[in-house]
GUKE-804484 format. One record per residue (C-alpha): residue in one letter; chain; x, y, z. Coordinates in Angstrom, 1 decimal. Example, Ala and Ser with C-alpha at 12.3 -4.5 7.8 and 13.67 -1.06 7.14 Angstrom:
<pts>
+----+----+--------+--------+--------+
| aa | ch |     c1 |     c2 |     c3 |
+----+----+--------+--------+--------+
|  A |  A |   12.3 |   -4.5 |    7.8 |
|  S |  A |   13.7 |   -1.1 |    7.1 |
+----+----+--------+--------+--------+
</pts>
This chain:
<pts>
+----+----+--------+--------+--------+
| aa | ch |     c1 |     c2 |     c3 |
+----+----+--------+--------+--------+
|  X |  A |   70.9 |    3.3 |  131.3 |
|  X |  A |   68.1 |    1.9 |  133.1 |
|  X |  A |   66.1 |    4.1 |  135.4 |
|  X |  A |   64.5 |    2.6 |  138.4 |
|  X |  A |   61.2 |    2.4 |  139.7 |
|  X |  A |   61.7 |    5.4 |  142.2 |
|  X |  A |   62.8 |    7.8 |  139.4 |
|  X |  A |   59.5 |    7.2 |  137.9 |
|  X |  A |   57.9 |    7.8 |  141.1 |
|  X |  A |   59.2 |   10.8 |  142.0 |
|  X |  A |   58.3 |   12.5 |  138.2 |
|  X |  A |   55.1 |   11.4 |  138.7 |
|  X |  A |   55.2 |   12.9 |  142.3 |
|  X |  A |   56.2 |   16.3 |  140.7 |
|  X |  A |   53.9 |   16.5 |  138.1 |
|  X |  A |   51.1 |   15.6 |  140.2 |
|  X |  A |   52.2 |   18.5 |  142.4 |
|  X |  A |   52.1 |   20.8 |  139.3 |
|  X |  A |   50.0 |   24.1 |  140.9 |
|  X |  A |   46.8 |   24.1 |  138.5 |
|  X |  A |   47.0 |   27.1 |  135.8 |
|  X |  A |   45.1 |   30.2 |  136.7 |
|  X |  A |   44.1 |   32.0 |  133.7 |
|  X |  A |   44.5 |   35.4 |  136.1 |
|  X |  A |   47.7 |   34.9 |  136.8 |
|  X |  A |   48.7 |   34.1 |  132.8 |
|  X |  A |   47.0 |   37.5 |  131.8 |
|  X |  A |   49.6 |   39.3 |  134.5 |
|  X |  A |   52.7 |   37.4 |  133.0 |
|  X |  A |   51.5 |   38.4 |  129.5 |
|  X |  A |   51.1 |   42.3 |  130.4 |
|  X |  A |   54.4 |   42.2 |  131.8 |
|  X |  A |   56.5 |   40.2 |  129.3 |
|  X |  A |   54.9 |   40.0 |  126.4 |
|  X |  A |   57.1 |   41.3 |  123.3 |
|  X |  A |   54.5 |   42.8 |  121.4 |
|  X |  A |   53.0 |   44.3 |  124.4 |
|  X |  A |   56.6 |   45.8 |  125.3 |
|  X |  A |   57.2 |   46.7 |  121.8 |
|  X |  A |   53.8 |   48.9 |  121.5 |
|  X |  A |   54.9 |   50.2 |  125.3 |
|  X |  A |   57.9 |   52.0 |  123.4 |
|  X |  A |   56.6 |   53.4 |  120.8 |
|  X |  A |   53.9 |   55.0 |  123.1 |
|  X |  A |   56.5 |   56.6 |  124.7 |
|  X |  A |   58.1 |   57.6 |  121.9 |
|  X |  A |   55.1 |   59.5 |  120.7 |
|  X |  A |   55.1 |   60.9 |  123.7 |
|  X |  A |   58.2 |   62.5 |  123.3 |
|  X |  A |   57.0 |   64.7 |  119.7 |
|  X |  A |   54.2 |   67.3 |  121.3 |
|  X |  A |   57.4 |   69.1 |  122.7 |
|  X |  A |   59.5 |   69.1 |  119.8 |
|  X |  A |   57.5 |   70.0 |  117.2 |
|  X |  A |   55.9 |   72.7 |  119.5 |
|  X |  A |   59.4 |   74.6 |  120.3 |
|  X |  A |   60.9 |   77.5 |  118.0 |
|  X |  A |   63.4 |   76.7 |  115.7 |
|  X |  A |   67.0 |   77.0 |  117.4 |
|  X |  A |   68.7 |   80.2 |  116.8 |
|  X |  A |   71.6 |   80.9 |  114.5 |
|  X |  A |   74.4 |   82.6 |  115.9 |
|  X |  A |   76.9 |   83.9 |  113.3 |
|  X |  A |   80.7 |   85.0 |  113.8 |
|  X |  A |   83.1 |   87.0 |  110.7 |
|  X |  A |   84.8 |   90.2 |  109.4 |
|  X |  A |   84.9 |   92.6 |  106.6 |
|  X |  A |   88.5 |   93.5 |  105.6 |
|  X |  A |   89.5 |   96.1 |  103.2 |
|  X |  A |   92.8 |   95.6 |  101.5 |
|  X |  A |   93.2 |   91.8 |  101.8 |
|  X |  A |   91.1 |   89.3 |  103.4 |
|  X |  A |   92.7 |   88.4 |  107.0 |
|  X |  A |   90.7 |   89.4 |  110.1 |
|  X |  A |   91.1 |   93.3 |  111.1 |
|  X |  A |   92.6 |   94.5 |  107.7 |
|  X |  A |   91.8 |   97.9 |  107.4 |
|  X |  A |   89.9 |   97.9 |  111.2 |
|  X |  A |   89.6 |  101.3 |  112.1 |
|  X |  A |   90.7 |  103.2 |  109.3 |
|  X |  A |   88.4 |  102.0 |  106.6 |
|  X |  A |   84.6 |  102.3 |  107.5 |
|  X |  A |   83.6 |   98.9 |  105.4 |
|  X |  A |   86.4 |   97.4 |  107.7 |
|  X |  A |   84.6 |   95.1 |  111.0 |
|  X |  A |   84.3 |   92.3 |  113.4 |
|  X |  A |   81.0 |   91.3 |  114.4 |
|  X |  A |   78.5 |   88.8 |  115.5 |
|  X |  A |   75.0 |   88.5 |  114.1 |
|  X |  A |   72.4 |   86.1 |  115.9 |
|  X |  A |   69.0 |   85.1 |  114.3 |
|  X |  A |   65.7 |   83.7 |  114.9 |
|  X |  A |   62.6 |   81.8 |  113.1 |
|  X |  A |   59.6 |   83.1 |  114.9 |
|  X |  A |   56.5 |   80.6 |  113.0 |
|  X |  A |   52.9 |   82.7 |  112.8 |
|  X |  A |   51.1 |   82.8 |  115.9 |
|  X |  A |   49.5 |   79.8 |  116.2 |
|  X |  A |   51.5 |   77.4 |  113.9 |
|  X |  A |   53.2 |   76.0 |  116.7 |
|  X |  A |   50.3 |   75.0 |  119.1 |
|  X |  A |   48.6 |   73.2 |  116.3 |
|  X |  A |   52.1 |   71.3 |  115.3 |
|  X |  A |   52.0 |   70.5 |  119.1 |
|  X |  A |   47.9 |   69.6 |  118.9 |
|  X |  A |   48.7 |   67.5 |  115.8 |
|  X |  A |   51.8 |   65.3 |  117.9 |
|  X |  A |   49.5 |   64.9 |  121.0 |
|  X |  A |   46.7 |   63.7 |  118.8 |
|  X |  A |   49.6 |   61.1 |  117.1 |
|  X |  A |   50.1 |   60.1 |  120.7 |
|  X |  A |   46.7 |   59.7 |  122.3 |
|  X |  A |   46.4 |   57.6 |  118.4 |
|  X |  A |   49.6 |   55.6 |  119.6 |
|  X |  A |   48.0 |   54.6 |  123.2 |
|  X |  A |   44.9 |   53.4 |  121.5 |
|  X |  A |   46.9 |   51.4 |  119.6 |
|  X |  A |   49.1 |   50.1 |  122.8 |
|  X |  A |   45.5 |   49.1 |  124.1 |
|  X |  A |   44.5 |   47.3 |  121.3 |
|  X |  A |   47.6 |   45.2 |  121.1 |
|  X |  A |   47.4 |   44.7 |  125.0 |
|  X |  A |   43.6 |   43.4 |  124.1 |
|  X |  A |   44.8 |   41.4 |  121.3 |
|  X |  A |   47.0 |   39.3 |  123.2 |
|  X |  A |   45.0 |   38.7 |  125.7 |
|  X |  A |   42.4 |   37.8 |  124.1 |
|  X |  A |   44.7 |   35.2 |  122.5 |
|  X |  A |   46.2 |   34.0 |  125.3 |
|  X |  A |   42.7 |   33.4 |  126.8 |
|  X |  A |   41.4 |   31.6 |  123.9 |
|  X |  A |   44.4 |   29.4 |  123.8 |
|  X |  A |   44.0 |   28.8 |  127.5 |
|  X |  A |   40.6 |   27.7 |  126.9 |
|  X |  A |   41.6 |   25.5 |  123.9 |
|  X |  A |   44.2 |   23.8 |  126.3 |
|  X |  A |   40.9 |   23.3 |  128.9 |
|  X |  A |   38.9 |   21.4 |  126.1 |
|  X |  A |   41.6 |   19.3 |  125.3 |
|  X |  A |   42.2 |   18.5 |  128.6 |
|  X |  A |   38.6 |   18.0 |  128.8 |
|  X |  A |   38.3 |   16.1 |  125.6 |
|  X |  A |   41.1 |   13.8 |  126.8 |
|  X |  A |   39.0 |   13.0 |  129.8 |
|  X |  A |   35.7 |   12.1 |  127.8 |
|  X |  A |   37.4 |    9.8 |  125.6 |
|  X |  A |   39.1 |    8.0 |  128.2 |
|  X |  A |   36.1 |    7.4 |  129.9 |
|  X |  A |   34.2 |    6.1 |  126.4 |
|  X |  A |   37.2 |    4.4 |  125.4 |
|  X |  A |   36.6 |    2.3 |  129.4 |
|  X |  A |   33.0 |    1.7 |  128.7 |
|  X |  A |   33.7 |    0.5 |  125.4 |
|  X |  A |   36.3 |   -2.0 |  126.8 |
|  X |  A |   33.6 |   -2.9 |  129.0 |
|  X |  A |   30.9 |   -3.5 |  126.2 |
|  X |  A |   33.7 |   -5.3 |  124.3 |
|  X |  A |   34.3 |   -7.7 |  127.4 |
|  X |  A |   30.6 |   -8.3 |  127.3 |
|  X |  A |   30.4 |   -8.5 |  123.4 |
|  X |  A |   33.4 |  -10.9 |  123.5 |
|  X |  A |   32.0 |  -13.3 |  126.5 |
|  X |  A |   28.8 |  -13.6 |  124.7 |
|  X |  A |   31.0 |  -14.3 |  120.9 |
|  X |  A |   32.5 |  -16.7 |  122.8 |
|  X |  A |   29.2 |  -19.0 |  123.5 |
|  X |  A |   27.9 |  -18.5 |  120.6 |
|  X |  A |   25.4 |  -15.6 |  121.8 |
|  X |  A |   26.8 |  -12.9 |  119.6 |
|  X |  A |   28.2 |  -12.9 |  116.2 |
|  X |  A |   31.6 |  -11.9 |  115.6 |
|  X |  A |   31.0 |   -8.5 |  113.9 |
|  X |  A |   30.0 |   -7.3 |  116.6 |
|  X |  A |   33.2 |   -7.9 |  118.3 |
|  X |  A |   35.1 |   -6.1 |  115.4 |
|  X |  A |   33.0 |   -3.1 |  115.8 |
|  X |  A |   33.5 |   -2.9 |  119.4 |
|  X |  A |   37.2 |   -2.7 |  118.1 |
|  X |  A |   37.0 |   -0.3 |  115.0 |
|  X |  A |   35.1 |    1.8 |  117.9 |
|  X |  A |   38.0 |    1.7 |  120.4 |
|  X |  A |   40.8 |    2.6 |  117.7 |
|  X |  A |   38.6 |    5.4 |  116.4 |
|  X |  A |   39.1 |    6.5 |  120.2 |
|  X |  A |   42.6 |    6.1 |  120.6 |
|  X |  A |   43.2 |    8.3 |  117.4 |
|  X |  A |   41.1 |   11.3 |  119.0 |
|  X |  A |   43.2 |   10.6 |  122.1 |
|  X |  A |   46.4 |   11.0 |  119.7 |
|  X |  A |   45.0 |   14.1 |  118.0 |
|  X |  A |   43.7 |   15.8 |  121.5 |
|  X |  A |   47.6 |   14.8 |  122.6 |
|  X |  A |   48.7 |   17.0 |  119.8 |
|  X |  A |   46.3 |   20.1 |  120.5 |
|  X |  A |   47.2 |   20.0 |  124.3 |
|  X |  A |   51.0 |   20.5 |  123.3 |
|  X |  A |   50.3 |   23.0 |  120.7 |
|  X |  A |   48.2 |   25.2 |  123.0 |
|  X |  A |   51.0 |   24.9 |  126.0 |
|  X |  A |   53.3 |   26.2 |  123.5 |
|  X |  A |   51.2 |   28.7 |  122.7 |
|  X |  A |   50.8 |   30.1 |  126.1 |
|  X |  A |   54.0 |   29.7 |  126.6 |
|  X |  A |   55.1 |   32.0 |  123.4 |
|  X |  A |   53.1 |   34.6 |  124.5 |
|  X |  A |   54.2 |   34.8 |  127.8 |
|  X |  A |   57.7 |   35.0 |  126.6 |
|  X |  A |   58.9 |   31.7 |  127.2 |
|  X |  A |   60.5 |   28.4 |  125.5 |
|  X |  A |   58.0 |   26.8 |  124.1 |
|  X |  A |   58.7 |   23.3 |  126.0 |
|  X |  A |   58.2 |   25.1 |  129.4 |
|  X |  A |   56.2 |   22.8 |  131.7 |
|  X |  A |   52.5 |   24.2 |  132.3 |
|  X |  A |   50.2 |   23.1 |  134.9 |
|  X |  A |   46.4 |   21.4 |  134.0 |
|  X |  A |   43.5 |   24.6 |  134.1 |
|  X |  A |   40.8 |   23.8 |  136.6 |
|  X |  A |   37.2 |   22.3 |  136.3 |
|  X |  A |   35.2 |   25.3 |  134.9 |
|  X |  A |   31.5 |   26.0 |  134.4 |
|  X |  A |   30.6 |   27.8 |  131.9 |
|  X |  A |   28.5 |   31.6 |  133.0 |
|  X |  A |   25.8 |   33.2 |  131.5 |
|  X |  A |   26.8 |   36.6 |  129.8 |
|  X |  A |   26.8 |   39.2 |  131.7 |
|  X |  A |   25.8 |   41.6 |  129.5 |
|  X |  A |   22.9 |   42.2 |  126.6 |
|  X |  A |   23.9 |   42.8 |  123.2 |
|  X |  A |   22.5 |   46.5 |  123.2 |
|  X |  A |   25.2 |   47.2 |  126.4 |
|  X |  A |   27.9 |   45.7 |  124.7 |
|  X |  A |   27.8 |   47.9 |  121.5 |
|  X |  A |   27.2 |   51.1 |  123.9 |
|  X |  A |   30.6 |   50.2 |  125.7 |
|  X |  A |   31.9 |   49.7 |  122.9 |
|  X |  A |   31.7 |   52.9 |  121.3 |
|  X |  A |   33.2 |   53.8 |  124.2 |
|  X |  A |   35.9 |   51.6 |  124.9 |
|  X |  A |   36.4 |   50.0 |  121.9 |
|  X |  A |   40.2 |   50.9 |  120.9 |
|  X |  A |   39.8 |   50.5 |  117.3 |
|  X |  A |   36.8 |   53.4 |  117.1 |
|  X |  A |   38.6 |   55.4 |  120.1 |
|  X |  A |   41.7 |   55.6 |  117.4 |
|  X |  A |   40.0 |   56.3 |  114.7 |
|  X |  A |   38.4 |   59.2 |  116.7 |
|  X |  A |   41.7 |   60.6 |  117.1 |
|  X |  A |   42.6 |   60.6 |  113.7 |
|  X |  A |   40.1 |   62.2 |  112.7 |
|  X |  A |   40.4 |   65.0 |  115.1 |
|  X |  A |   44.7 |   65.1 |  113.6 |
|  X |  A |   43.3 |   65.4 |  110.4 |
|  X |  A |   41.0 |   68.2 |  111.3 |
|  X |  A |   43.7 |   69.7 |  113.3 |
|  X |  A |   46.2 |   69.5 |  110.3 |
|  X |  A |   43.5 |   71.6 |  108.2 |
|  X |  A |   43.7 |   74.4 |  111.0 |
|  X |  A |   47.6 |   74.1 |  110.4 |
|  X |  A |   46.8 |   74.5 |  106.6 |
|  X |  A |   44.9 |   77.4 |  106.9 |
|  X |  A |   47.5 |   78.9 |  109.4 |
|  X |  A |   50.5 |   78.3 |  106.8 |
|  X |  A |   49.1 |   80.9 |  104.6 |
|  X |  A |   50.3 |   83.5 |  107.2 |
|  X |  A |   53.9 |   84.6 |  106.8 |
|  X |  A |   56.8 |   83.2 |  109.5 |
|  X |  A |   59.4 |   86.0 |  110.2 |
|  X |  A |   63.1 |   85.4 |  111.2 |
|  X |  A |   64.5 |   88.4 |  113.6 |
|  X |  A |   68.4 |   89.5 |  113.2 |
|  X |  A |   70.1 |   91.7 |  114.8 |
|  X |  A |   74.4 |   92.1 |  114.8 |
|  X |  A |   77.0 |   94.0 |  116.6 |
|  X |  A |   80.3 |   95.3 |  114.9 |
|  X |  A |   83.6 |   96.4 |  115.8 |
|  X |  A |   85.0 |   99.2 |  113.8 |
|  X |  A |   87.8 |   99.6 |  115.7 |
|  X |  A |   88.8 |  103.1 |  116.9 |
|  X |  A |   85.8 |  104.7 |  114.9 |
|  X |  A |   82.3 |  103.9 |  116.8 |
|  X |  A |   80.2 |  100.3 |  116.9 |
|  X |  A |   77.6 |   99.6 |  114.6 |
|  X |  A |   74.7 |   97.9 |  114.9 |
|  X |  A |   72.0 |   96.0 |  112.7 |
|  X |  A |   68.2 |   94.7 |  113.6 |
|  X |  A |   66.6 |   92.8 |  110.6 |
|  X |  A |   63.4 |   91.1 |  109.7 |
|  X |  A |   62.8 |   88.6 |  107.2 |
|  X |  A |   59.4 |   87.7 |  105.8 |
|  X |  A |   58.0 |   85.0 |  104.1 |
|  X |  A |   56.2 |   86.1 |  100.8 |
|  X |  A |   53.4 |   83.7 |  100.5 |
|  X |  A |   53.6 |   84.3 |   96.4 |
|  X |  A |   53.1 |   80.5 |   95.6 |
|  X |  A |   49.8 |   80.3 |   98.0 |
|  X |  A |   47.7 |   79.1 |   94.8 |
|  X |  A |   50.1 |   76.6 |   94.3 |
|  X |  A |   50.7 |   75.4 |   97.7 |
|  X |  A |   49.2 |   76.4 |  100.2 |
|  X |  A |   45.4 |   75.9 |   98.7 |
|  X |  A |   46.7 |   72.3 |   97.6 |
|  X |  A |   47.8 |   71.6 |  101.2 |
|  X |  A |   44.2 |   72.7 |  102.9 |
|  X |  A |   42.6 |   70.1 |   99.6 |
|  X |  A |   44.5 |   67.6 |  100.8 |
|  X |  A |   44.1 |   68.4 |  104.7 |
|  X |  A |   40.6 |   68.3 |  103.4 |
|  X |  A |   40.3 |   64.7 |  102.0 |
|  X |  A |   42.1 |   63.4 |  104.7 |
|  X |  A |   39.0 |   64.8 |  107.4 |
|  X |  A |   36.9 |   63.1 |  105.0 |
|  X |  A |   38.7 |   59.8 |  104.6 |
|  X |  A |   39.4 |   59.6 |  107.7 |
|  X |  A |   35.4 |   60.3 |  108.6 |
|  X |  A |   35.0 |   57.4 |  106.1 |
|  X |  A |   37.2 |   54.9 |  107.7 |
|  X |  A |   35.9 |   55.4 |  111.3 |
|  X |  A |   32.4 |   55.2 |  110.3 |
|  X |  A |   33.5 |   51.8 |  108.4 |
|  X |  A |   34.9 |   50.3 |  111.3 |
|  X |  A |   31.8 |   51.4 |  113.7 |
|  X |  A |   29.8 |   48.7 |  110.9 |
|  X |  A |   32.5 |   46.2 |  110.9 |
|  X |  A |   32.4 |   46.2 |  114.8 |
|  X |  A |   28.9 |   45.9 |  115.9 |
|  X |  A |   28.9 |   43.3 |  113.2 |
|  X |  A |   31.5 |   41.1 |  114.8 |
|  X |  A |   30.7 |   41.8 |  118.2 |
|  X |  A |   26.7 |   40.9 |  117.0 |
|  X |  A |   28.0 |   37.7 |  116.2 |
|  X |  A |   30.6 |   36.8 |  118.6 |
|  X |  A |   27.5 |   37.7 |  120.8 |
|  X |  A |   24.9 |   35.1 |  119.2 |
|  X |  A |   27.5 |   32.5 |  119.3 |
|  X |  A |   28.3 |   33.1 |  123.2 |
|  X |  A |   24.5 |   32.9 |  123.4 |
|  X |  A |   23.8 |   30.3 |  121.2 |
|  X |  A |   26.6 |   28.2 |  122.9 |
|  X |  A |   25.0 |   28.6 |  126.4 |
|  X |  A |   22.2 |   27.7 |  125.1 |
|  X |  A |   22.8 |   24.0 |  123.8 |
|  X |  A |   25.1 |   23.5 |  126.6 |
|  X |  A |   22.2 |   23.7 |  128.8 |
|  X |  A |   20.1 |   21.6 |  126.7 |
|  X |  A |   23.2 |   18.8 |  126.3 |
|  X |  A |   23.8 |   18.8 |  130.0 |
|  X |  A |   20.1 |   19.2 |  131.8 |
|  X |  A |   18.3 |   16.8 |  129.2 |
|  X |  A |   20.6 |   15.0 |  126.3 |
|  X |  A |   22.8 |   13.3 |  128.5 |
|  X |  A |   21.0 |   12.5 |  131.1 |
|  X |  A |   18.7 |   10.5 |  128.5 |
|  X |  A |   21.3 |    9.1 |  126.6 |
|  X |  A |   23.0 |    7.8 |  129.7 |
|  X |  A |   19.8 |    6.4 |  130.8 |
|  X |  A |   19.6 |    4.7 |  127.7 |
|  X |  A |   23.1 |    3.0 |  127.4 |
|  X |  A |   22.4 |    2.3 |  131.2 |
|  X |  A |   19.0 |    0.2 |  129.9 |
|  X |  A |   20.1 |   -1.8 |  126.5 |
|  X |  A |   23.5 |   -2.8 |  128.2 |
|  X |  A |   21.4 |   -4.5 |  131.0 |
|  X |  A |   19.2 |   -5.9 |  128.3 |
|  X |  A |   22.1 |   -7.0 |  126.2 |
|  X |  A |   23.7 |   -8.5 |  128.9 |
|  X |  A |   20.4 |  -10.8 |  129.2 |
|  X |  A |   19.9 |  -11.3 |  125.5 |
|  X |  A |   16.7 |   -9.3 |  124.9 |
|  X |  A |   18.7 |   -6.1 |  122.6 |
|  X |  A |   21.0 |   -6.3 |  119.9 |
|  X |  A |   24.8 |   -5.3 |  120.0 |
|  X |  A |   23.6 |   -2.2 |  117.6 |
|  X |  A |   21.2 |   -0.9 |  119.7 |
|  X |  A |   23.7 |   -0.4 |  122.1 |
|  X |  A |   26.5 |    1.0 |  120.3 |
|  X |  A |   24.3 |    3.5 |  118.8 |
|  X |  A |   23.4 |    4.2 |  122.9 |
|  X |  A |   26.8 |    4.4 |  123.9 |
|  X |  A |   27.7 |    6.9 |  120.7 |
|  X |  A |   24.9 |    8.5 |  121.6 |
|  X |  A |   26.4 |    9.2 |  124.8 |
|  X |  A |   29.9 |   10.2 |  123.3 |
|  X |  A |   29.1 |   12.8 |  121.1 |
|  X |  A |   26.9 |   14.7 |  123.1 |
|  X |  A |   29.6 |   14.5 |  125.9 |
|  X |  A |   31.6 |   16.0 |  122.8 |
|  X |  A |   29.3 |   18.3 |  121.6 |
|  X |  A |   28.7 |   19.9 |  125.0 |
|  X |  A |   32.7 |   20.6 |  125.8 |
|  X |  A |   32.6 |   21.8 |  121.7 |
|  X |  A |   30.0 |   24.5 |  122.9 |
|  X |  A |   31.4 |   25.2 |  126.4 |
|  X |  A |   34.9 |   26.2 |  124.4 |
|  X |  A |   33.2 |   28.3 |  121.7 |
|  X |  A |   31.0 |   29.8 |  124.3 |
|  X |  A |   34.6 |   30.9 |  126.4 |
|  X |  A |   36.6 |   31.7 |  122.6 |
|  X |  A |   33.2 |   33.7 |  121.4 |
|  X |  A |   33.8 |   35.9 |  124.9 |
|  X |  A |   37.6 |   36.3 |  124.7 |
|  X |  A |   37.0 |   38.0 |  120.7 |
|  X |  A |   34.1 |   40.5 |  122.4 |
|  X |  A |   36.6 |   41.5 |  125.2 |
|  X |  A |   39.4 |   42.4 |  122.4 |
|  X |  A |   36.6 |   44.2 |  120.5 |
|  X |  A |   34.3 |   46.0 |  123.2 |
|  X |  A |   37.6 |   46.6 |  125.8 |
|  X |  A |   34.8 |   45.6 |  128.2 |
|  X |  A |   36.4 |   42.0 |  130.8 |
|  X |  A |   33.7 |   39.8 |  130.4 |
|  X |  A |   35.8 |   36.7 |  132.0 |
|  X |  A |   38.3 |   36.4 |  134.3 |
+----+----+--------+--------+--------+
</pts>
């Protein structure tokens, strides 16, 4: 079927009138829909739900039954023989004083471990979403640069071809003008490719088909870091998740020896029992069961080594991962920097000079005093340090979105 003119109208009307993509207003979506973010949501709450459990006594025992004399049905012999009862017996677990508050300490600890976790999946895909927000910018970017090349290299090839065809310019330099332009349209193809794999992207982590429709981000410039390299490792040893849960395992661990030491100390279980002996009087019975710590050599002093090698492992790993962070944030740091840095240079000097220059040797090609190279090399001149620039303004924004996931600190918005 053939679709008119108007058709194609009006989908070009829409998609014009496609709102532009906030990057706000994707981070909300993701905190409220994302699966993995939901996913760690659950089993925060789940940890949440242990402190109590573990911190409660034991449930009692309550226990029914009869001793018959004569034959084993209920009452035989009740009341005549004095062996002969009903009764009920109920009993209790009552842990060392102590035991339980640390079994509680030890779930809490568990849960504040879990939140840090929630946090740092919450960062994570954040930070992804961000850096694949500002991959979808530079391709939208990218798109526009080579368009506008690929127009002033029609241009030159207009010129190029005008003068081939009087004789003025030989005809290589009408093929290079060509090899040029389909060099161009590949990029276009390729930057195509990456603006569709980023929307899908988004689009995944928001919790949505892939093919949804996305709108275009907005012109951005990129900002100077707000923050020097010594603030961002001092927030980060406070805010970093990764070293805020390593913290907390290390205080479980050193909880759990407390818990070791306490386990030497015997639990006792509490009984007491009512009987019916019929027409002779009741008895009663009160018992207590203790725990003979016999085997301590064999158990409990293996349990406080073990209790004890976790504190120190678990000393080990956070000190390794306080390295391993203010490594990475150090260099995500210098690349921010060093990105702002030659995106400054590309914009306030190299462009404006190699414009200048492409400006110049067209107008002298145009009157025959410069060669065809002379201007190409201008022209590509031109295009890779528009290239280069939008190459350091996205790894200037991706070098930010990694030190926000590992300082916790916004440093964009």
């Amino acid at each position: 079927m053939r679709t008119s003119p108007l058709v194609f109208f009006l989908a070009a009307a829409v998609g014009a009138a496609e709102p532009p993509l906030q990057l706000h207003q994707l981070v909300e979506d993701a905190l409220a829909h994302n699966p993995e973010i939901l996913a760690a949501q659950k089993r925060l709450e789940e940890a949440r739900q242990r402190p109590a459990q573990r911190s409660a006594l034991p449930d009692p025992t309550v226990s029914f039954g009869w001793n018959g004399n004569g034959n084993p049905l209920p009452g035989a012999g009740l009341g005549t023989q004095p062996t002969a009862n009903i009764g009920v017996m109920a009993s209790q677990e009552f842990p060392w004083p102590g035991k339980l508050r640390l079994r509680g300490d030890i779930a809490r600890r568990e849960a504040e471990t879990e939140a840090e976790e929630y946090r740092a999946v919450e960062l994570n895909v954040v930070s992804r979403l961000k850096q694949a927000y500002h991959r979808l910018h530079h391709a939208y970017q990218m798109q526009g640069v080579l368009e506008r090349n690929r127009d002033l290299l029609r241009n030159l090839l207009s010129v190029t071809e005008a003068r081939y065809s009087v004789g003025k310019a030989p005809q290589q330099d009408v093929f290079k003008a060509q090899t040029q332009l389909s060099v161009i349209e590949t990029r276009v193809i390729q930057m195509e490719r990456e603006r569709h794999a980023r929307a899908a992207e988004i689009n995944t982590l928001l919790d949505r088909r892939p093919d949804s429709p996305l709108g275009q981000p907005p012109d951005e410039k990129a900002d100077t870091i707000g923050f020097t390299l010594e603030d961002l490792e001092a927030k980060a040893g406070e805010a970093a998740p990764e070293l805020r849960r390593d913290r907390k395992m290390l205080e479980r661990a050193e909880t759990a020896l407390n818990l070791a030491h306490k386990d030497y100390y015997p639990d006792a279980t509490l009984n007491a029992g009512y009987y019916n002996m019929g027409a002779m009087p009741p008895m009663y019975m009160f018992r207590a069961d203790v725990k003979v710590p016999i085997y301590y050599r064999r158990k409990q002093r293996a349990a406080e080594t073990e209790q004890a090698e976790g504190i120190a492992e678990a000393r080990r790993t956070y000190e390794a991962a306080s390295q391993a962070l203010l490594y990475r944030i150090k260099d995500d740091y210098l690349t921010a920097q060093t990105a702002s840095k030659l995106m400054e240079i590309y914009d306030k000097t190299i462009l404006p000079q190699a414009r200048f220059a492409v400006d110049s040797s067209l107008a002298s090609y145009e009157n025959g005093t410069t060669d065809f190279l002379n201007v190409l090399n201008n022209y590509m001149a031109v295009f890779d340090a528009e290239m280069n620039y939008h190459e350091q303004m996205q790894e200037f924004h991706l070098a930010l979105a990694r030190l926000e996931e590992l300082t916790g600190v916004e440093l964009m918005h």
